[in-house]
N, CA, C and O atoms as a GROMACS GRO file, in nm:
protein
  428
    1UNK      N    1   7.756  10.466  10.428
    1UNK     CA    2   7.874  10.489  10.345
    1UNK      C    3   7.944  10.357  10.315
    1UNK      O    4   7.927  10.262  10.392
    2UNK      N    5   8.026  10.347  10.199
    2UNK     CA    6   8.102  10.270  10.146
    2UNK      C    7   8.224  10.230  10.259
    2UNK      O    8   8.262  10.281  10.365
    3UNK      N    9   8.271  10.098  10.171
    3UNK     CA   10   8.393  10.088  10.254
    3UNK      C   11   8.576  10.151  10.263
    3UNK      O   12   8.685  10.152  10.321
    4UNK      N   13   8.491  10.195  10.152
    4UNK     CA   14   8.596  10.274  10.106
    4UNK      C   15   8.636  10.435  10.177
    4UNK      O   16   8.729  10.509  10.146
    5UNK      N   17   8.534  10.455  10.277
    5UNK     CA   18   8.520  10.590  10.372
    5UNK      C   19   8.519  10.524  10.527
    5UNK      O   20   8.525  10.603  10.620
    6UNK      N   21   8.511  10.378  10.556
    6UNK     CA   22   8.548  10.335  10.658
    6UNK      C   23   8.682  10.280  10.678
    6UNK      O   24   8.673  10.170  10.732
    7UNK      N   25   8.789  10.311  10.658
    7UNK     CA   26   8.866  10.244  10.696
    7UNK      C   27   8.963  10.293  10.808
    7UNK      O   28   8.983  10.415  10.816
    8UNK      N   29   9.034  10.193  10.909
    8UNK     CA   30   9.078  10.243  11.020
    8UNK      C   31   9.263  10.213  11.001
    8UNK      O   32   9.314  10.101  11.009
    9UNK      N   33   9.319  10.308  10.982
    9UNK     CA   34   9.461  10.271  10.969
    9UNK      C   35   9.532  10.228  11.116
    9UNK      O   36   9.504  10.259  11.231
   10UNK      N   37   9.607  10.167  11.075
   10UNK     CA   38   9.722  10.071  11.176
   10UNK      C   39   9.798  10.188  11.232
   10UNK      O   40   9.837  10.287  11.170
   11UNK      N   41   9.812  10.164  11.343
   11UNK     CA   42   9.962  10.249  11.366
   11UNK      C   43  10.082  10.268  11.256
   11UNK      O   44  10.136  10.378  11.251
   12UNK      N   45  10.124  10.169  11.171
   12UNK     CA   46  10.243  10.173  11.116
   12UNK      C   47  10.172  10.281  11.001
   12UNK      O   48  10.218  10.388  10.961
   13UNK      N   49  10.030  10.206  10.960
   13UNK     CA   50  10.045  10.317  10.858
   13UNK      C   51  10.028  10.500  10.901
   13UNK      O   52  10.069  10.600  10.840
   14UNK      N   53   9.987  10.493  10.970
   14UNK     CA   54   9.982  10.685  11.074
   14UNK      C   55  10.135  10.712  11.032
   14UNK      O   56  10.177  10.783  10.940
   15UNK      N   57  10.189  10.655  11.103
   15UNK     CA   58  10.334  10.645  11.077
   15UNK      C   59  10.420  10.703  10.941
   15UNK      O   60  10.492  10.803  10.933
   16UNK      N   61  10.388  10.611  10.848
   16UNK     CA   62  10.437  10.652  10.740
   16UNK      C   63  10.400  10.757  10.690
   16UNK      O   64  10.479  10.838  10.640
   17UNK      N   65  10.240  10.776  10.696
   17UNK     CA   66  10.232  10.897  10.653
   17UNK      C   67  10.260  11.007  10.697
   17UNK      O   68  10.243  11.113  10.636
   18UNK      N   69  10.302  10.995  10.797
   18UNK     CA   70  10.340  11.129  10.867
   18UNK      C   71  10.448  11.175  10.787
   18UNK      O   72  10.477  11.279  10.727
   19UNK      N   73  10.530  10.997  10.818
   19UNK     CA   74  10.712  11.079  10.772
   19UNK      C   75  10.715  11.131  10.602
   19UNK      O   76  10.800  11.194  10.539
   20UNK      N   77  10.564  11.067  10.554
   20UNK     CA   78  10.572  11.102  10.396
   20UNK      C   79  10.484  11.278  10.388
   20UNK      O   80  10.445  11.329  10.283
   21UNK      N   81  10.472  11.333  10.516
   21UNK     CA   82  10.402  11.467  10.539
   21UNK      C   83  10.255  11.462  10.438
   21UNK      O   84  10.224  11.546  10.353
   22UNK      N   85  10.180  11.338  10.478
   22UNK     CA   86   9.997  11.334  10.414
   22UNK      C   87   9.953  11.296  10.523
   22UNK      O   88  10.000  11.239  10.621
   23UNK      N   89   9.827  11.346  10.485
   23UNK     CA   90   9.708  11.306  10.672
   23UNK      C   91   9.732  11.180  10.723
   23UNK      O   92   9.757  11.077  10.660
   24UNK      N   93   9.721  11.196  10.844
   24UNK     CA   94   9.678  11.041  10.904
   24UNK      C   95   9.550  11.026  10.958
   24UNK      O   96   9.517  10.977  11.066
   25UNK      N   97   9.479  11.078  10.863
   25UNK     CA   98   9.331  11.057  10.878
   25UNK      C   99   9.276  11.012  10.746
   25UNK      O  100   9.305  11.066  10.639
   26UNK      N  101   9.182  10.891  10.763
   26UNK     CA  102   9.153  10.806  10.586
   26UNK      C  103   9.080  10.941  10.552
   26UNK      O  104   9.158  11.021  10.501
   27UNK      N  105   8.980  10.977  10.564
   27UNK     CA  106   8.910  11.068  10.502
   27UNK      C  107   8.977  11.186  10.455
   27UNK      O  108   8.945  11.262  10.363
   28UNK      N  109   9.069  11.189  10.527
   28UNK     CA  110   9.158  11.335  10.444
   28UNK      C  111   9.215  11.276  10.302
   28UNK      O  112   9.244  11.352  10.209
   29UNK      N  113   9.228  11.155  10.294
   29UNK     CA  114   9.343  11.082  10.193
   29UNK      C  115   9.226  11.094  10.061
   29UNK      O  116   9.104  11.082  10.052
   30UNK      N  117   9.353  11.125   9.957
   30UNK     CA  118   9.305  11.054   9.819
   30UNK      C  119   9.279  10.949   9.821
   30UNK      O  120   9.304  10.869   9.911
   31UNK      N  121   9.206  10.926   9.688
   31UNK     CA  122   9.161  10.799   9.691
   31UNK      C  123   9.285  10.744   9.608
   31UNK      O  124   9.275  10.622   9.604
   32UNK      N  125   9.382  10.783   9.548
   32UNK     CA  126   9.503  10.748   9.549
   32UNK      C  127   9.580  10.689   9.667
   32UNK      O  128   9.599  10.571   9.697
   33UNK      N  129   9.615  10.788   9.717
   33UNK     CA  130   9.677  10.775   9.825
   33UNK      C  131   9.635  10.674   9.927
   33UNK      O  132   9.726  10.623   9.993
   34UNK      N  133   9.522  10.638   9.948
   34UNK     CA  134   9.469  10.518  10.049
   34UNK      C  135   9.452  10.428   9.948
   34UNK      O  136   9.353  10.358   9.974
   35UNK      N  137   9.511  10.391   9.826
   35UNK     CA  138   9.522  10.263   9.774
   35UNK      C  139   9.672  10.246   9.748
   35UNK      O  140   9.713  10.150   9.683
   36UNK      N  141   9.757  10.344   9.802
   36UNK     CA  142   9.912  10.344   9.832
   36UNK      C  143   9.933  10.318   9.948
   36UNK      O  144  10.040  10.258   9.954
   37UNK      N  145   9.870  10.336  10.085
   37UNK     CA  146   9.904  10.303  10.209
   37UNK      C  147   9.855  10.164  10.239
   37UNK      O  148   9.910  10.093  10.323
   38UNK      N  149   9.744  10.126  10.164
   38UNK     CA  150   9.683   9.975  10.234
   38UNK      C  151   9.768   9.890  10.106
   38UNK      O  152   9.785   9.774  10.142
   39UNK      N  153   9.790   9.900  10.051
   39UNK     CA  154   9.928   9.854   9.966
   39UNK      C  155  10.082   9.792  10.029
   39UNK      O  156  10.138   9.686  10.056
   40UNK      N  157  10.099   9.906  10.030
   40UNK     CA  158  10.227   9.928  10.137
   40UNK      C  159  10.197   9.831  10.306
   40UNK      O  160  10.286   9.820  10.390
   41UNK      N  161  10.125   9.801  10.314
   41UNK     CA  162  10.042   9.747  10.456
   41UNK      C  163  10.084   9.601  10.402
   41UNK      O  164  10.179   9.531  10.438
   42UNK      N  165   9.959   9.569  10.282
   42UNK     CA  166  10.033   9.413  10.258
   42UNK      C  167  10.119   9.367  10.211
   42UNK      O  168  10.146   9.247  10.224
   43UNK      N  169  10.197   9.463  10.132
   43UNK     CA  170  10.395   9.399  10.120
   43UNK      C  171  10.419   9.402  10.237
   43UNK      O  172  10.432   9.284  10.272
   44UNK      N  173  10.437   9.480  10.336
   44UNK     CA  174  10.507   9.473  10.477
   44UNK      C  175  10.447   9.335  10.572
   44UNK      O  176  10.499   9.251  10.646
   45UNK      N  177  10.326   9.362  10.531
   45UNK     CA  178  10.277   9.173  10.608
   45UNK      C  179  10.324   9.084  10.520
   45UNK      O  180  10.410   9.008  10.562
   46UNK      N  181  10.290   9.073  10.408
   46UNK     CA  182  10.369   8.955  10.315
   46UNK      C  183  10.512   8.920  10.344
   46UNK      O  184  10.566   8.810  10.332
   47UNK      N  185  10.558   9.025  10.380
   47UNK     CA  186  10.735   9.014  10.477
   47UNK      C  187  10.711   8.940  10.565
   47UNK      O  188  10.718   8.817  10.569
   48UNK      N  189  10.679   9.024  10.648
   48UNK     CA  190  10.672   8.950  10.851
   48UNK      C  191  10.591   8.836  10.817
   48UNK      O  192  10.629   8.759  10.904
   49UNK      N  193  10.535   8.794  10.774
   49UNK     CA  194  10.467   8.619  10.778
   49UNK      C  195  10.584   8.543  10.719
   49UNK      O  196  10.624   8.439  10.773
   50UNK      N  197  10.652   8.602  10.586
   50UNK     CA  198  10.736   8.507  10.516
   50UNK      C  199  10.844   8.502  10.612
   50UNK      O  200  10.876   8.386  10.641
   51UNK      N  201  10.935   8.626  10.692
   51UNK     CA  202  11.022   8.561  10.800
   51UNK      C  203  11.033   8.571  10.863
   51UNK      O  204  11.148   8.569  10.907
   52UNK      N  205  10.856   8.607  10.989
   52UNK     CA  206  10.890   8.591  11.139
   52UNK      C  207  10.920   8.693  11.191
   52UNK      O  208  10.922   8.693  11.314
   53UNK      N  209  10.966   8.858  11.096
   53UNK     CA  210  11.078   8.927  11.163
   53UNK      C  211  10.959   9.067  11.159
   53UNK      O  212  10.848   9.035  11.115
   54UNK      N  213  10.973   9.183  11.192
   54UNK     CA  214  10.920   9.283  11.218
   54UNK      C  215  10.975   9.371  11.040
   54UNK      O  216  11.071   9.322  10.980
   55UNK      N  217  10.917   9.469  10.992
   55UNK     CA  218  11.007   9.532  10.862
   55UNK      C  219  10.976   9.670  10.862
   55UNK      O  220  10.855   9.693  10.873
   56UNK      N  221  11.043   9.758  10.855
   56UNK     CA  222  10.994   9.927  10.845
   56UNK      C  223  11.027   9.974  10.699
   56UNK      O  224  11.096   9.910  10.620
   57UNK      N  225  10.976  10.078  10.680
   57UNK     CA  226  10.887  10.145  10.552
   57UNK      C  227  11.066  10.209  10.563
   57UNK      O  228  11.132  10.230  10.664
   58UNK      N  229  11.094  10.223  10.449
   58UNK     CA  230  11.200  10.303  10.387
   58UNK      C  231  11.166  10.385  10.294
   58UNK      O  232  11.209  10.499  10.310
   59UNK      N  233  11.067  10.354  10.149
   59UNK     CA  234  11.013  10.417  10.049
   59UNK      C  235  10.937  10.372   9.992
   59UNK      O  236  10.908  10.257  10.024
   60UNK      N  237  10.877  10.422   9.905
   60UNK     CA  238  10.802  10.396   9.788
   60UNK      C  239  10.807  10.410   9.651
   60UNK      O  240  10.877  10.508   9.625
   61UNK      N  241  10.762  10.351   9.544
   61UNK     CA  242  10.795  10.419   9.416
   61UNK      C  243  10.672  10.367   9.358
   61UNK      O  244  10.688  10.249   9.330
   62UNK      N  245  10.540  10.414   9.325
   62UNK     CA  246  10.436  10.348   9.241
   62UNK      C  247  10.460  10.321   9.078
   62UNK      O  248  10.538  10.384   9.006
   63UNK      N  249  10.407  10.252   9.052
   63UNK     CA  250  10.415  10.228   8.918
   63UNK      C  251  10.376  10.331   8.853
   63UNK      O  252  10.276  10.395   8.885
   64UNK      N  253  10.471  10.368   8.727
   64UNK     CA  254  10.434  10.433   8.625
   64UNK      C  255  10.471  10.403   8.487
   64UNK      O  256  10.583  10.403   8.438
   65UNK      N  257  10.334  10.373   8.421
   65UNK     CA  258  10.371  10.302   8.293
   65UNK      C  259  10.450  10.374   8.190
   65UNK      O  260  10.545  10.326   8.128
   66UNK      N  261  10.407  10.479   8.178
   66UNK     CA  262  10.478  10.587   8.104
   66UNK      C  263  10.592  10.613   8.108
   66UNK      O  264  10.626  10.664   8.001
   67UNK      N  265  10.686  10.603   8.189
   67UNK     CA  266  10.825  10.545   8.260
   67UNK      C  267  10.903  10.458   8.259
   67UNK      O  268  11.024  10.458   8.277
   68UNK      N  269  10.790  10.331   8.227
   68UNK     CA  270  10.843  10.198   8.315
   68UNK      C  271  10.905  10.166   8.424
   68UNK      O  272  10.990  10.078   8.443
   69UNK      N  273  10.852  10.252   8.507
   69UNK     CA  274  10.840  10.239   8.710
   69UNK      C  275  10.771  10.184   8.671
   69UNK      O  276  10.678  10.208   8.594
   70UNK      N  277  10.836  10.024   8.764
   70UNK     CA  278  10.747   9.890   8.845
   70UNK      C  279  10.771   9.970   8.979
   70UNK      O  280  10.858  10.050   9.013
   71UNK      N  281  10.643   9.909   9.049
   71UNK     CA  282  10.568   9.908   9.151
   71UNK      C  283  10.701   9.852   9.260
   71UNK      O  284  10.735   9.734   9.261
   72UNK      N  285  10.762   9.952   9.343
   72UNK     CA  286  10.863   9.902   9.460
   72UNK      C  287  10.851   9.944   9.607
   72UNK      O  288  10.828  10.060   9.642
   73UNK      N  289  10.864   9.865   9.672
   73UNK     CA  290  10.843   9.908   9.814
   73UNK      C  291  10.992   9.909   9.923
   73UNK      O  292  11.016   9.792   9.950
   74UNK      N  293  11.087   9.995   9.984
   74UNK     CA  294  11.201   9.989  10.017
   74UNK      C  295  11.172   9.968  10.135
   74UNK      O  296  11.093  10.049  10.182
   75UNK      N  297  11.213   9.871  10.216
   75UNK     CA  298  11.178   9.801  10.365
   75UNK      C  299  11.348   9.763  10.402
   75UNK      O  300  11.449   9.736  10.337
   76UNK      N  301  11.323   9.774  10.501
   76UNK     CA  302  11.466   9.713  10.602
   76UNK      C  303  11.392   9.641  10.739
   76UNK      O  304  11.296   9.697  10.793
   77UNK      N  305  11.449   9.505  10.793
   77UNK     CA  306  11.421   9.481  10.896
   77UNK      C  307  11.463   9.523  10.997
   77UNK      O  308  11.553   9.607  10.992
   78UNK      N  309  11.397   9.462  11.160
   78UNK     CA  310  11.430   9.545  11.269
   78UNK      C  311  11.592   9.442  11.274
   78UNK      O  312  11.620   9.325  11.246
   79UNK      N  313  11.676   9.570  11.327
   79UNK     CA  314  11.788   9.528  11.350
   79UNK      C  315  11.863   9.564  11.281
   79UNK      O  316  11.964   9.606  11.337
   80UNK      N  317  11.862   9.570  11.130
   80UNK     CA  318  11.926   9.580  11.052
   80UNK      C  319  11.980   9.738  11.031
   80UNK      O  320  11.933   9.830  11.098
   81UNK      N  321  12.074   9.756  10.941
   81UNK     CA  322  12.089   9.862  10.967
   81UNK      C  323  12.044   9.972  10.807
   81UNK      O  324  12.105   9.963  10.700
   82UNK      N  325  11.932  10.063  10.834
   82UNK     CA  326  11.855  10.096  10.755
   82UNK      C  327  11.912  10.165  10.628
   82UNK      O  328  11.848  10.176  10.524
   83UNK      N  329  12.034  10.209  10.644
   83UNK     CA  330  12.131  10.238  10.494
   83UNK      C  331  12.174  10.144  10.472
   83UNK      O  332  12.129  10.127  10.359
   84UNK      N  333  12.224  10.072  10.489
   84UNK     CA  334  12.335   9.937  10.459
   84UNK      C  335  12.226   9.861  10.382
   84UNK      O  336  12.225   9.857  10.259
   85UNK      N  337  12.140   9.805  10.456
   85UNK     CA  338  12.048   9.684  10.459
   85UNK      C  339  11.915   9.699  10.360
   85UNK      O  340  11.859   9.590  10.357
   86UNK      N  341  11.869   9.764  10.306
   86UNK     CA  342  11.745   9.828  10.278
   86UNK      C  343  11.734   9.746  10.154
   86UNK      O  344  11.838   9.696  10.111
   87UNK      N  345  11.644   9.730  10.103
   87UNK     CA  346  11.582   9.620   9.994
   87UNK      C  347  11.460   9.603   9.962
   87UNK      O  348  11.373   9.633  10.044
   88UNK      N  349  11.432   9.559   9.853
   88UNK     CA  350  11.310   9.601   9.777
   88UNK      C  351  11.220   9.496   9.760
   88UNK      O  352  11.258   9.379   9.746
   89UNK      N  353  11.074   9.538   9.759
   89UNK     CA  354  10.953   9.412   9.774
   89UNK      C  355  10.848   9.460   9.622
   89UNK      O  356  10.794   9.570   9.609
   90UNK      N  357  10.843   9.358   9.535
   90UNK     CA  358  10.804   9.382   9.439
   90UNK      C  359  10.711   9.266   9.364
   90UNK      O  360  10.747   9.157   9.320
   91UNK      N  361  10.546   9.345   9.364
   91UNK     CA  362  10.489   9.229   9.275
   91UNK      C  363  10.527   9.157   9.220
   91UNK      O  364  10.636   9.178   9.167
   92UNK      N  365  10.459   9.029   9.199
   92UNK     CA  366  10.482   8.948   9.096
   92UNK      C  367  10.379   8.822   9.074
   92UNK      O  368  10.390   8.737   9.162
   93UNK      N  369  10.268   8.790   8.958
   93UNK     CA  370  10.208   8.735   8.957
   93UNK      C  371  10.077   8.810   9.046
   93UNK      O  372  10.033   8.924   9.032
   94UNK      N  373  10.045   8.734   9.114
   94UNK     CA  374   9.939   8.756   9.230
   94UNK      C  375   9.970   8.774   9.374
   94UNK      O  376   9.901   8.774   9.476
   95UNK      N  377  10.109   8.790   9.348
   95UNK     CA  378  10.163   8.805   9.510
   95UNK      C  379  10.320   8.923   9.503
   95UNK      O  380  10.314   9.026   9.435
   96UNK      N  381  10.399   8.901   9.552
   96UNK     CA  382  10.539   8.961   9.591
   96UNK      C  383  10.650   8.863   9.597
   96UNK      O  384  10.644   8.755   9.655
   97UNK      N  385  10.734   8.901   9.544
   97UNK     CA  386  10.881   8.889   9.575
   97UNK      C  387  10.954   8.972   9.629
   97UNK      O  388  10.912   9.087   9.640
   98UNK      N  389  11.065   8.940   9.670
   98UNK     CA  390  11.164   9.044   9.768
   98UNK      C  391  11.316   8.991   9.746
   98UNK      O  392  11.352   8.876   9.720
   99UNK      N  393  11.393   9.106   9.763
   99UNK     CA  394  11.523   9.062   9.734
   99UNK      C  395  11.631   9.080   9.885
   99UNK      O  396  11.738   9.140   9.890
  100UNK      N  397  11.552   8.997  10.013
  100UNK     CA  398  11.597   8.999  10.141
  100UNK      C  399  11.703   8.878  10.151
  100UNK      O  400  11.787   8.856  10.238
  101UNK      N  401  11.666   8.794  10.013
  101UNK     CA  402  11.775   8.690  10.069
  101UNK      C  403  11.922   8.762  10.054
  101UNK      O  404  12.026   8.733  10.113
  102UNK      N  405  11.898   8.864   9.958
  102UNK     CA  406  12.102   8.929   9.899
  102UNK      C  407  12.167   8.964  10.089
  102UNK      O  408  12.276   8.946  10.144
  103UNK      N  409  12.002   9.034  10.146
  103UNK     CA  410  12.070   9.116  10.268
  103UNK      C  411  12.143   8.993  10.353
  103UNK      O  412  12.264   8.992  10.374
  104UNK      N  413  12.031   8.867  10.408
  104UNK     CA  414  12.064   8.788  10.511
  104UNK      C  415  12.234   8.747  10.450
  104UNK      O  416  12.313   8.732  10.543
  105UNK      N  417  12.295   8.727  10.305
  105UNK     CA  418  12.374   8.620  10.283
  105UNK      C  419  12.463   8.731  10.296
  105UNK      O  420  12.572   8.682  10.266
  106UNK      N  421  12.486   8.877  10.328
  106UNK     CA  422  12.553   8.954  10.344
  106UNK      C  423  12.666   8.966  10.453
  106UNK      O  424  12.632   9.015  10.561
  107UNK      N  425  12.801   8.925  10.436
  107UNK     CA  426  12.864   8.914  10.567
  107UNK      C  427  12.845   9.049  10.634
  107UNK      O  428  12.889   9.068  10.747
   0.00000   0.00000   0.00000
């Protein structure tokens, strides 16, 4: 089989999917849906490398062209406080941007 029927999810992602009520088993997943969770996997690492800090899943919103939904990911770091603090990680180019600096400069 492909690699696309091997894949082994992280704890965080079990996680999310739970709280989003879809399997936490790859093979149960769309093939949608497991190109929304390993997604969601590398904005949240693209975070924690850029500052060191741990980040939890708040939401999602996939792109929809028909709409014009851009592609957003709602993360808060550990510590922070997850209504107050919450902020968004969003393609750009070949990578992500994030709008964590508004939170840190936040008295």
């Amino acid at each position: 089989m492909g690699k696309i029927f091997k894949h082994k999810l992280t704890r965080r992602q079990k996680e999310i999917l739970e709280r989003t009520k879809l399997p936490n088993n790859w093979e149960e997943l769309s093939t949608y849906h497991r190109r929304i969770i390993k997604r969601i996997e590398k904005m949240i690492k693209y975070l924690e490398k850029k500052y060191g800090k741990k980040f939890y899943y708040k939401g999602y919103i996939p792109e929809n062209k028909l709409f014009f939904d851009k592609e957003s990911l709602l993360v808060y770091a550990e510590g922070d406080d997850p209504e107050v603090d919450c902020f968004a990680v969003e393609p750009k180019g070949f990578g992500f941007t994030d709008e964590y600096a508004w939170v840190i400069q936040t008295p």
